[in-house]
N, CA, C and O of each residue as an XYZ file, in Angstrom:
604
protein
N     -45.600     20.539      1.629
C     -45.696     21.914      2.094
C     -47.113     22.438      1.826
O     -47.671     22.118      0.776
N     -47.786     23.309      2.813
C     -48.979     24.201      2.301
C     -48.677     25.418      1.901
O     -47.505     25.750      2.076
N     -49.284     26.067      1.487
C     -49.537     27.765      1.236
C     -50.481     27.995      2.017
O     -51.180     27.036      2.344
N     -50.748     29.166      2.484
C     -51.866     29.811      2.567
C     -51.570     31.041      1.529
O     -50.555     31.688      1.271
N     -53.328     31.078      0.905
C     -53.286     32.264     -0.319
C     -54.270     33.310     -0.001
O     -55.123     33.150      0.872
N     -54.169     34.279     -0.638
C     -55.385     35.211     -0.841
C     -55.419     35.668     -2.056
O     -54.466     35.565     -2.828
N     -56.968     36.439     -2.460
C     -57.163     36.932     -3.857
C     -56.031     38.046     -3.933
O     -55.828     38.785     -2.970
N     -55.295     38.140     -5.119
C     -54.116     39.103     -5.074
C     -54.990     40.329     -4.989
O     -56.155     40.146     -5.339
N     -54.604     41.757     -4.524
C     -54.762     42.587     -4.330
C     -55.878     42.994     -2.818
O     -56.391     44.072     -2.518
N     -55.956     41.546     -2.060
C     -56.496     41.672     -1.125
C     -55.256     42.125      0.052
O     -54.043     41.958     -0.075
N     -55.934     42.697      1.126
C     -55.165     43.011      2.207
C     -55.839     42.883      3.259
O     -57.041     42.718      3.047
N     -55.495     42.896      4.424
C     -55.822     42.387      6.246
C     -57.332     42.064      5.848
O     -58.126     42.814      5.280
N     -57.523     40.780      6.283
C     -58.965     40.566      6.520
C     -59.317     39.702      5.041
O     -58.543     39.522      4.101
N     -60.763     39.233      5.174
C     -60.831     38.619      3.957
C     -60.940     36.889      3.948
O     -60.321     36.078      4.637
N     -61.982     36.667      2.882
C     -61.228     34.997      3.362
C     -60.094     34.506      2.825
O     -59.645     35.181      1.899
N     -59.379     33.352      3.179
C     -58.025     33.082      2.579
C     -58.140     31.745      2.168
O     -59.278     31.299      2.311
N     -57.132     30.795      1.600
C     -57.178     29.834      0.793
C     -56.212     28.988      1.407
O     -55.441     29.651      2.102
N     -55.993     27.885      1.408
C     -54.526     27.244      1.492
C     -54.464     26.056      0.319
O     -55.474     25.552     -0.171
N     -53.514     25.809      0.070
C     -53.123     24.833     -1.056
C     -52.490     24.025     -0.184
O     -51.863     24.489      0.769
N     -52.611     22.451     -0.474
C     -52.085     21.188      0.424
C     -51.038     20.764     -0.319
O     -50.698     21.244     -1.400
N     -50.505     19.834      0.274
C     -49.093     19.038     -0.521
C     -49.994     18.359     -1.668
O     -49.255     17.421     -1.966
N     -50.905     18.259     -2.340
C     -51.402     17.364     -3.505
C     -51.625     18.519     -4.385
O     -51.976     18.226     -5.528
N     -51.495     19.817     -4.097
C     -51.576     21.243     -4.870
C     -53.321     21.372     -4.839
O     -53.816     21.953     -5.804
N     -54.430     20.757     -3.573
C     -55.642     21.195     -3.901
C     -55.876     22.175     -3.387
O     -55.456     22.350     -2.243
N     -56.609     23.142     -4.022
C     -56.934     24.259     -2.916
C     -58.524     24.226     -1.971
O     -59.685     23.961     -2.282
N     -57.876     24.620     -0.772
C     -59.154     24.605      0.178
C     -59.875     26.184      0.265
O     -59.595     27.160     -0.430
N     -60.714     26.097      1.168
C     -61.260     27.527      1.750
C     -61.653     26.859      3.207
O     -61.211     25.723      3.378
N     -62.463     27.455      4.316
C     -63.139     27.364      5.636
C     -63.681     25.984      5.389
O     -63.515     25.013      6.127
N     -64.501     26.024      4.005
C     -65.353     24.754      4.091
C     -65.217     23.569      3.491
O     -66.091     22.715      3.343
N     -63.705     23.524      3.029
C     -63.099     22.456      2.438
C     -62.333     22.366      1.088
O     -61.872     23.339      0.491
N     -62.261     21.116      0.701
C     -61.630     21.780     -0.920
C     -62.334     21.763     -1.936
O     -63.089     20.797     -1.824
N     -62.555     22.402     -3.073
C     -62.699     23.144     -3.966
C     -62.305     23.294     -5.177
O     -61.079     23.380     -5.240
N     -62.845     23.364     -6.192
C     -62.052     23.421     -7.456
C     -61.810     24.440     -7.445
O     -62.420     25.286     -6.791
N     -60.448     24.734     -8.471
C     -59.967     26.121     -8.949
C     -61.065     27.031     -8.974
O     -62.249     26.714     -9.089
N     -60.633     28.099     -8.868
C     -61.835     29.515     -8.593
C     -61.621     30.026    -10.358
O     -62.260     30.826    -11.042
N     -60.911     29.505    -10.545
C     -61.026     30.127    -12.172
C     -59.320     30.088    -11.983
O     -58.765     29.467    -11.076
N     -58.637     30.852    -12.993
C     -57.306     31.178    -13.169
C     -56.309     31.425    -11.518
O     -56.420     32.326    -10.686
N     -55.262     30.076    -11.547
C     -54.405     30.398     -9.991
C     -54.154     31.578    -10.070
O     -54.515     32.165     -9.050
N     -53.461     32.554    -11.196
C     -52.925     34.084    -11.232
C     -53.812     34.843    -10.142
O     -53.211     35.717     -9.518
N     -55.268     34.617     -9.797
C     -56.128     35.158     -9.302
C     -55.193     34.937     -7.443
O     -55.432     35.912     -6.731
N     -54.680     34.328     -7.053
C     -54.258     33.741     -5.945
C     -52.883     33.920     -5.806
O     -52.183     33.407     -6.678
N     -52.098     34.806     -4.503
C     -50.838     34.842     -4.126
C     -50.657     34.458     -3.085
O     -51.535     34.633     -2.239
N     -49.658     33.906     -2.809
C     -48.911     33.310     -1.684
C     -48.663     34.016     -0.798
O     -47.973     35.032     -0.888
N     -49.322     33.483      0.455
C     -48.684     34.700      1.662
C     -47.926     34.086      2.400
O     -47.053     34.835      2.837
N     -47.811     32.648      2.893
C     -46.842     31.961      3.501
C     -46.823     30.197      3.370
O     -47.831     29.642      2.932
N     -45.706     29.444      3.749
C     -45.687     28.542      3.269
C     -44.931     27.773      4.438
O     -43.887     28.206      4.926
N     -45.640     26.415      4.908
C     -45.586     25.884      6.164
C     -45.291     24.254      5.833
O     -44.935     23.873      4.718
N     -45.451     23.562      6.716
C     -44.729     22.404      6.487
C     -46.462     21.466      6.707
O     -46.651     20.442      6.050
N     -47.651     22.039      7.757
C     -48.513     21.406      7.329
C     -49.569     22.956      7.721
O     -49.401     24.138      8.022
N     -50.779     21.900      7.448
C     -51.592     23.775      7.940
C     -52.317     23.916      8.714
O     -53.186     24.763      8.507
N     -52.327     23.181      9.961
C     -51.975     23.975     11.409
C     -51.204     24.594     11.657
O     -51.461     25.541     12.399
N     -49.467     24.348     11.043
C     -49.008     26.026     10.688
C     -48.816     27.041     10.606
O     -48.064     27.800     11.217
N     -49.803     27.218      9.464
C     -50.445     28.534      8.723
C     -50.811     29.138      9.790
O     -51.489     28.538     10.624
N     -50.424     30.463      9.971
C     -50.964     31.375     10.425
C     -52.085     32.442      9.859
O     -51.981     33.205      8.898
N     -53.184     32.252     10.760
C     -54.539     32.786     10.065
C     -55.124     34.363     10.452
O     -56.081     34.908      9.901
N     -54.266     34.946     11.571
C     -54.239     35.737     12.516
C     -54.562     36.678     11.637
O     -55.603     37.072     12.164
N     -54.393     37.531     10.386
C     -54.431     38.499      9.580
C     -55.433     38.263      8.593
O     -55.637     38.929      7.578
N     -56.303     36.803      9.166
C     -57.394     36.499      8.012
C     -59.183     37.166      8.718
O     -59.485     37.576      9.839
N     -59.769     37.048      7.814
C     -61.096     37.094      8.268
C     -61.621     36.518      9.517
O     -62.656     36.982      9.997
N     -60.958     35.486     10.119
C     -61.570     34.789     10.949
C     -60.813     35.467     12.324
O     -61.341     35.291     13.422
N     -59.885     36.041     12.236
C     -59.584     37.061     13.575
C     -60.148     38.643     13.224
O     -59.671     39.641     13.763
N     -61.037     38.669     12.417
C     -61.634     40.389     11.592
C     -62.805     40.063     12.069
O     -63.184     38.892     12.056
N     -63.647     41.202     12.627
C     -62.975     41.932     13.234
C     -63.101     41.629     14.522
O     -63.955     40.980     15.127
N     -61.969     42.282     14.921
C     -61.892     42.381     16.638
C     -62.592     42.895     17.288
O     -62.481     42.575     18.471
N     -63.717     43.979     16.945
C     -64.656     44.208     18.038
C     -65.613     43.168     17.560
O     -66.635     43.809     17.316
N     -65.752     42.391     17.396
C     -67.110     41.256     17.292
C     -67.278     40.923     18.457
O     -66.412     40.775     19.319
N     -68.451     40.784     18.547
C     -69.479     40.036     20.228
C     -69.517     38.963     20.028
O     -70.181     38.536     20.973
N     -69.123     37.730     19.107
C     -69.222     36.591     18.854
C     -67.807     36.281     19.421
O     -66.855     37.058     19.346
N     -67.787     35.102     19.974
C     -66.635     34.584     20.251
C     -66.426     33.347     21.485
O     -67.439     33.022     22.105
N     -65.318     32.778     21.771
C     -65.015     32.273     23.010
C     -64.667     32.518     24.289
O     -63.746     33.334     24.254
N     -64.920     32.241     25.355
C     -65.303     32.875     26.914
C     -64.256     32.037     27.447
O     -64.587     30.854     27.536
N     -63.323     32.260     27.750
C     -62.342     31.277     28.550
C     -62.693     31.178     30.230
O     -63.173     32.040     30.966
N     -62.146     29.416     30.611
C     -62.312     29.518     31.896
C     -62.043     30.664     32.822
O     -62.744     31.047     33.758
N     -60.836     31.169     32.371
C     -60.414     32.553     32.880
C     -60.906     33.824     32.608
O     -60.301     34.863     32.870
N     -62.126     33.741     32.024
C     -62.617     35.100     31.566
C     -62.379     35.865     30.502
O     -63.030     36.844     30.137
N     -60.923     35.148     29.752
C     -60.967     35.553     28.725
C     -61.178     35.552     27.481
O     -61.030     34.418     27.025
N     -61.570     36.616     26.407
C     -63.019     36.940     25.677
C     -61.668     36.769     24.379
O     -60.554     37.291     24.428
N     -62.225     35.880     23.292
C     -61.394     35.984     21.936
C     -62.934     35.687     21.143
O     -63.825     34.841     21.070
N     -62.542     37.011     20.631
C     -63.866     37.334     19.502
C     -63.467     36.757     17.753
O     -62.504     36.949     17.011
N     -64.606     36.077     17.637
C     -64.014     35.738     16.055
C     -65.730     35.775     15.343
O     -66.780     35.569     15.950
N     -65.545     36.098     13.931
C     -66.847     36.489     13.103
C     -68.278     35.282     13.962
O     -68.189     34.355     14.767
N     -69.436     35.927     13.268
C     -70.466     35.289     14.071
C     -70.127     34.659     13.398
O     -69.387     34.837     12.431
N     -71.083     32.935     14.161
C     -71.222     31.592     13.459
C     -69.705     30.939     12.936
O     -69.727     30.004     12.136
N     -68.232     31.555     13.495
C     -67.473     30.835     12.903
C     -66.504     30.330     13.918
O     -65.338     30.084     13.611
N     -67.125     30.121     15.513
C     -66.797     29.467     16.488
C     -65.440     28.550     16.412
O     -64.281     28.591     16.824
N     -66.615     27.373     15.333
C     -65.668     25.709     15.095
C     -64.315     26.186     14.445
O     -63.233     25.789     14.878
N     -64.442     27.165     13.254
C     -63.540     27.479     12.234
C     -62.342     28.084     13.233
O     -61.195     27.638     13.223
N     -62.699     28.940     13.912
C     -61.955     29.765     14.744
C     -60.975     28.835     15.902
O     -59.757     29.011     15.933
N     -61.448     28.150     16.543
C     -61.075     27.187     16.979
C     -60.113     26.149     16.756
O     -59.218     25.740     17.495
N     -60.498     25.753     15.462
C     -59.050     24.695     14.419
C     -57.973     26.155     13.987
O     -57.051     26.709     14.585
N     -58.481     26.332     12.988
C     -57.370     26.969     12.394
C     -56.438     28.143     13.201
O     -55.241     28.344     13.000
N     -57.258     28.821     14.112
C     -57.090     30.281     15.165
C     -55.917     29.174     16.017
O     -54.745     28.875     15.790
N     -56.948     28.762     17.120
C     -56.402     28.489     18.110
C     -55.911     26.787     18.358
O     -55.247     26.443     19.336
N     -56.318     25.959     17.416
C     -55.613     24.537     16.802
C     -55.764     24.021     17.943
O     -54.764     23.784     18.620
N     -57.119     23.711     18.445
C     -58.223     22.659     19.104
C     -59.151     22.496     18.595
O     -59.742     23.304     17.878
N     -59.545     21.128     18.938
C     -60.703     20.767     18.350
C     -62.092     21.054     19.085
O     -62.031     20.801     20.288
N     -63.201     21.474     18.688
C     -64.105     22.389     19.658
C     -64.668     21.013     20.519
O     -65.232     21.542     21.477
N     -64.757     20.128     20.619
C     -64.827     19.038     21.661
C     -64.192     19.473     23.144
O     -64.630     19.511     24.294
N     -62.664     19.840     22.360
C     -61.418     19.766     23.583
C     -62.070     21.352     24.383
O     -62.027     21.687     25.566
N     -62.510     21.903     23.462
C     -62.840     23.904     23.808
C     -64.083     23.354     25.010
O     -63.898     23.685     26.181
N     -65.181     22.613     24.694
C     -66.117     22.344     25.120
C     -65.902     21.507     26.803
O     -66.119     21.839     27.969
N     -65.522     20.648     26.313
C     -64.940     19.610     27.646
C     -64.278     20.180     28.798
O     -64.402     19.814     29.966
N     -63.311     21.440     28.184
C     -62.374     22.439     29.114
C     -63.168     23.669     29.453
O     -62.503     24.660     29.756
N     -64.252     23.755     29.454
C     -65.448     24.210     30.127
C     -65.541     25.996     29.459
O     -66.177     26.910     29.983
N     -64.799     26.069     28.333
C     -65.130     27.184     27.329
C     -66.522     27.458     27.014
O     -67.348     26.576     26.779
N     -66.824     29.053     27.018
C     -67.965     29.656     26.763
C     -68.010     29.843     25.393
O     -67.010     30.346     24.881
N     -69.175     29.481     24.512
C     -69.181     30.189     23.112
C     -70.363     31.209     23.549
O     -71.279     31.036     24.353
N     -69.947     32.625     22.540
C     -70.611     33.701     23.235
C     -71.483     33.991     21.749
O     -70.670     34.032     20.825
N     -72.578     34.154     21.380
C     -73.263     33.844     19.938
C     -73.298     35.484     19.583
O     -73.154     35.891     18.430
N     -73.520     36.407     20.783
C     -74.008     37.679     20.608
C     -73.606     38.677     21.492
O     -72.588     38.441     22.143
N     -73.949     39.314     21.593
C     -74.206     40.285     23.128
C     -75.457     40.204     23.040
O     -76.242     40.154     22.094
N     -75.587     40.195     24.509
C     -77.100     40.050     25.181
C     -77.942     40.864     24.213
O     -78.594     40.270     23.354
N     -77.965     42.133     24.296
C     -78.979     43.371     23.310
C     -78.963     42.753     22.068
O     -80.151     42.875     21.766
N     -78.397     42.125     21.058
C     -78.137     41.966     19.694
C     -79.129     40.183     19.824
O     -80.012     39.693     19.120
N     -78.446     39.717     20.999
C     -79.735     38.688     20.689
C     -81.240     38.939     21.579
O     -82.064     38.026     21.650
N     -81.417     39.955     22.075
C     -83.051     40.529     22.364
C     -83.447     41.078     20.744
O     -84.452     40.573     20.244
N     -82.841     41.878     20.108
C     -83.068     42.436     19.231
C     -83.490     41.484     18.161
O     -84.446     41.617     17.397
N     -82.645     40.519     18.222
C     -83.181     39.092     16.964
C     -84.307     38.134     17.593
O     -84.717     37.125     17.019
N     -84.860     38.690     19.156
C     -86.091     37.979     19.260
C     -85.760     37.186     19.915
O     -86.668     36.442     20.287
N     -84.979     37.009     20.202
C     -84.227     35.940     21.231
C     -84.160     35.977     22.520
O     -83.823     37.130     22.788
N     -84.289     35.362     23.517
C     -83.966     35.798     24.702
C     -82.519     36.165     25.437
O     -81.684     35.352     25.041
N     -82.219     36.658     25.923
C     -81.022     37.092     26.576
C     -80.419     36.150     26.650
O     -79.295     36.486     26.278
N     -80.406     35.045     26.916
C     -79.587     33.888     27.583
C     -79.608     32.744     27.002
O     -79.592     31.566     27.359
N     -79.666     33.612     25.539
C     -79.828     32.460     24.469
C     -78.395     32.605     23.714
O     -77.902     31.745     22.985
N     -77.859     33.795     24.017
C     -76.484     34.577     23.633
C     -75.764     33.755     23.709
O     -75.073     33.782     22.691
N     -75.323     32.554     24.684
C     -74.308     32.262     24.850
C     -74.647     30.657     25.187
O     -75.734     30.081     25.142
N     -73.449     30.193     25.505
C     -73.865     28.402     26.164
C     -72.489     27.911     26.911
O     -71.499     28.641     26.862
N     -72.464     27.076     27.371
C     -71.434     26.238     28.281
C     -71.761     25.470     28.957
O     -72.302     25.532     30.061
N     -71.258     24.132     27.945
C     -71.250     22.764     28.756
C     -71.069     22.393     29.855
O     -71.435     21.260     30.168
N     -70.359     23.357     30.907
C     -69.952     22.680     32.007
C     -70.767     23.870     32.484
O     -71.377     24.594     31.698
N     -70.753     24.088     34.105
C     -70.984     24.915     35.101
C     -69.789     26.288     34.490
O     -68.670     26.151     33.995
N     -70.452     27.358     34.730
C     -69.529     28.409     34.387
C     -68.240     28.479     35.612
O     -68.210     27.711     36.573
N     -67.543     29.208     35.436
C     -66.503     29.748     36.263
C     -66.904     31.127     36.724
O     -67.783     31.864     36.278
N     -66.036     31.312     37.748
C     -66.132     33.020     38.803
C     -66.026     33.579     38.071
O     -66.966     34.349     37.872
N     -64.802     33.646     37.078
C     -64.574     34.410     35.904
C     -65.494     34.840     34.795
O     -65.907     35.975     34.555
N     -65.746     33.652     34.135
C     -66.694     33.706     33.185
C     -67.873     34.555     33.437
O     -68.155     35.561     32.788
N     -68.665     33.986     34.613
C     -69.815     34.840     35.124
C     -69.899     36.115     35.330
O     -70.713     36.936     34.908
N     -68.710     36.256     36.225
C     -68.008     38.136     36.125
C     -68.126     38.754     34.398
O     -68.886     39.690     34.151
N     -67.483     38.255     33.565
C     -67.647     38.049     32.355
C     -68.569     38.499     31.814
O     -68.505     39.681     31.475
N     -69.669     37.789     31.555
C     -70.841     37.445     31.064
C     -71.708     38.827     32.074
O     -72.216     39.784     31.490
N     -71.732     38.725     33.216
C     -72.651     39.868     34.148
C     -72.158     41.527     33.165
O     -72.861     42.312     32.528
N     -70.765     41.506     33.433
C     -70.097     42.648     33.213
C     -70.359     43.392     31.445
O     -70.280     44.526     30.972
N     -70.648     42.199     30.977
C     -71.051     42.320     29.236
C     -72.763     42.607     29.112
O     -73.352     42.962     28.091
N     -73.306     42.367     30.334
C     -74.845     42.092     30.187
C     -75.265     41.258     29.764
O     -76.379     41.491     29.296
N     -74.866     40.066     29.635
C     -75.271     38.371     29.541
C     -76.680     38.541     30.771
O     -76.670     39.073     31.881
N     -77.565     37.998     30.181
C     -78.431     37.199     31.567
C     -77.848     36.238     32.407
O     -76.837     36.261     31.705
N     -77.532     35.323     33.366
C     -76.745     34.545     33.930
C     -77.754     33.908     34.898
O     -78.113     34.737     35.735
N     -78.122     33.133     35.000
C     -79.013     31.960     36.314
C     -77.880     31.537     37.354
O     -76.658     31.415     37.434
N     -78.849     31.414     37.974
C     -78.004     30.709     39.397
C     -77.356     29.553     39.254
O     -76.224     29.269     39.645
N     -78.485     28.596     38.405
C     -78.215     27.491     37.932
C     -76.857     27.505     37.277
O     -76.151     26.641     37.798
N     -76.068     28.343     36.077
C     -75.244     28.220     35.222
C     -74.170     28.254     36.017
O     -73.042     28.155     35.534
């Protein structure tokens, strides 16, 4: 069985923990020794493996207005913290970002303005392996993405 944990007295949001059938505890970036005393750590649910676990109430769906996120073939936009794409991907939505990539998914790094502002060019915001979709592009135009003909 896994757990997934959080620091007790935490609520919505936050990072979270899971404990494996060998009792190790993990975080996002793997496992980990004890953080100090387990008392520090409560149980929020308990699954049979941890793909499972539901992460939906963790940091990695916080927050919902984030400009970071995935661009579906269909246009649709699931925002998860910057830089935590891959993470978001396994544990969120339980693909591997290969499969996200190959199935012609947008990772969206910014909104256009937020990456001018870091010096960046507009159309540095985002990427996709394949040729975009009608959708996506609608998407991306409608957000103020830069967009080429080419993409």
């Amino acid at each position: 069985m896994y757990e997934r944990l959080r620091k007790k007295g935490a609520t919505h949001g936050g990072w979270w923990y899971w404990r494996d059938n060998h009792g190790t505890l993990h975080d996002f970036n793997g496992p980990f020794q004890a953080i100090g005393d387990n008392e520090l750590l409560a149980v929020d649910e308990v699954a049979a493996s941890w793909d499972k676990l539901d992460w939906s109430e963790t940091a990695l769906c916080q927050p919902t207005t984030s400009t970071a996120g995935w661009l579906s073939p269909s246009g649709e936009f699931l925002p998860c913290p910057s830089n935590q794409h891959d993470r978001y991907a396994r544990y969120v939505l339980h693909v591997k970002v290969g499969n996200l990539e190959k199935g012609g998914w947008a990772r969206i790094y910014s909104s256009a303005t937020e990456a001018v502002e870091q010096n960046r060019r507009a159309h540095d915001a985002w990427c996709c392996l394949r040729a975009i979709t009608p959708e996506q592009r609608a998407w991306l135009e409608n957000h103020e993405h830069e967009v080429r003909d080419y993409d």
